[in-house]
C-alpha positions in Angstrom: 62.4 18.9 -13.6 59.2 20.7 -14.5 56.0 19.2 -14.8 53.7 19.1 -17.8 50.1 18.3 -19.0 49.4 17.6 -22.0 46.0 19.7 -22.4 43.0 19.9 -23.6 42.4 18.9 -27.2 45.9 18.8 -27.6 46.4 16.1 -30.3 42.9 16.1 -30.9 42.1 14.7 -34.8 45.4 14.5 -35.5 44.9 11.6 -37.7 47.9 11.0 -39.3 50.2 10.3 -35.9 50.9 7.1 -35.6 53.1 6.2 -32.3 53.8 8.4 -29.2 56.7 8.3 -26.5 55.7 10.8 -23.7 58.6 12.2 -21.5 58.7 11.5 -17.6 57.9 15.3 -17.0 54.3 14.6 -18.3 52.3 14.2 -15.2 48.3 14.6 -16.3 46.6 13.7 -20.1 43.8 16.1 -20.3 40.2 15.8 -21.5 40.3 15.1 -25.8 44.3 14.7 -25.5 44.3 12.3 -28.2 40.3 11.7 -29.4 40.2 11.0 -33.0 43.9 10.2 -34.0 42.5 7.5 -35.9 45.7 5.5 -36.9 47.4 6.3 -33.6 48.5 2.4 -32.9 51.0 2.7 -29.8 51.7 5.1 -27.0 54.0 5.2 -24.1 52.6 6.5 -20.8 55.5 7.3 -18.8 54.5 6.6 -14.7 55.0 10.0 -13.8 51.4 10.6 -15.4 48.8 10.1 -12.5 45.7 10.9 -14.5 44.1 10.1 -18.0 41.3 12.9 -18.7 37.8 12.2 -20.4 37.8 11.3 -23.7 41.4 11.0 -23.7 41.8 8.3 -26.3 38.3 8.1 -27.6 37.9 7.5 -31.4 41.8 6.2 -31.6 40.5 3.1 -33.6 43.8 1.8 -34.6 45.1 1.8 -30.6 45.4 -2.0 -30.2 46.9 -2.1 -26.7 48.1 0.2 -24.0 48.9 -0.1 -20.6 48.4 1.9 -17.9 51.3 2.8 -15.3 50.6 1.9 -12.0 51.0 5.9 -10.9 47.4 6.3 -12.2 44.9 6.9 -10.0 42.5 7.8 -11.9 40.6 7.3 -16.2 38.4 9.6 -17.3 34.8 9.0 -19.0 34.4 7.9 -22.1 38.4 7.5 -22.0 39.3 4.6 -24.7 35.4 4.8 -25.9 35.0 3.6 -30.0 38.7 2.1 -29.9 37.0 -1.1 -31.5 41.1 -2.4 -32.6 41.8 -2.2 -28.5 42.6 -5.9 -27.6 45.3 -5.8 -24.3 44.8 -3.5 -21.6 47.2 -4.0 -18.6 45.7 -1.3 -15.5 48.8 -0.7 -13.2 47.3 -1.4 -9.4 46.6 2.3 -8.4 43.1 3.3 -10.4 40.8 3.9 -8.0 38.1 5.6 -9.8 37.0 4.9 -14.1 34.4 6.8 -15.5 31.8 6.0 -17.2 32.1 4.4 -20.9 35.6 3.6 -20.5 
């Protein structure tokens, strides 16, 4: 199975997704993935991902939980920044380092 990241900007202002299912071959979110998708409300973070880039989520103001997989090791700055309808975040037991602004 290949590996995948999802890169930068990617998604970024995509504002009309709603809900995403990442496969198990995604193994890094980069930098601005999914900034601005502004009624994003769910997405499923497979735990072959080990690392959420800066700015990942930031501006996703509809995102009202998440969790993180305990394969993380590591959240970007600024990662979930302005995501003011965020109200359960479960961290798996692998993070290590968070950035600043998270």
């Amino acid at each position: 199975m290949s590996n995948f990241s999802i890169g930068l900007g990617a998604f970024l202002g995509c504002h009309n997704l709603e809900s995403i299912i990442l496969s198990d071959s995604v193994t890094n979110i980069g930098d601005d993935a999914f900034n601005a998708c502004t009624r994003l409300t769910s997405i499923t973070i497979p735990n072959s991902v080990t690392n959420l880039g800066n700015e990942a989520f930031m501006q996703c103001t509809h995102l009202a939980y998440i969790t993180i997989p305990d394969n993380i090791t590591s959240i970007g700055e600024e990662t979930f920044l302005d995501c003011f309808g965020l109200t359960n975040v479960t961290i798996g037991k692998r993070v290590t380092s968070v950035g600043d602004g998270v």
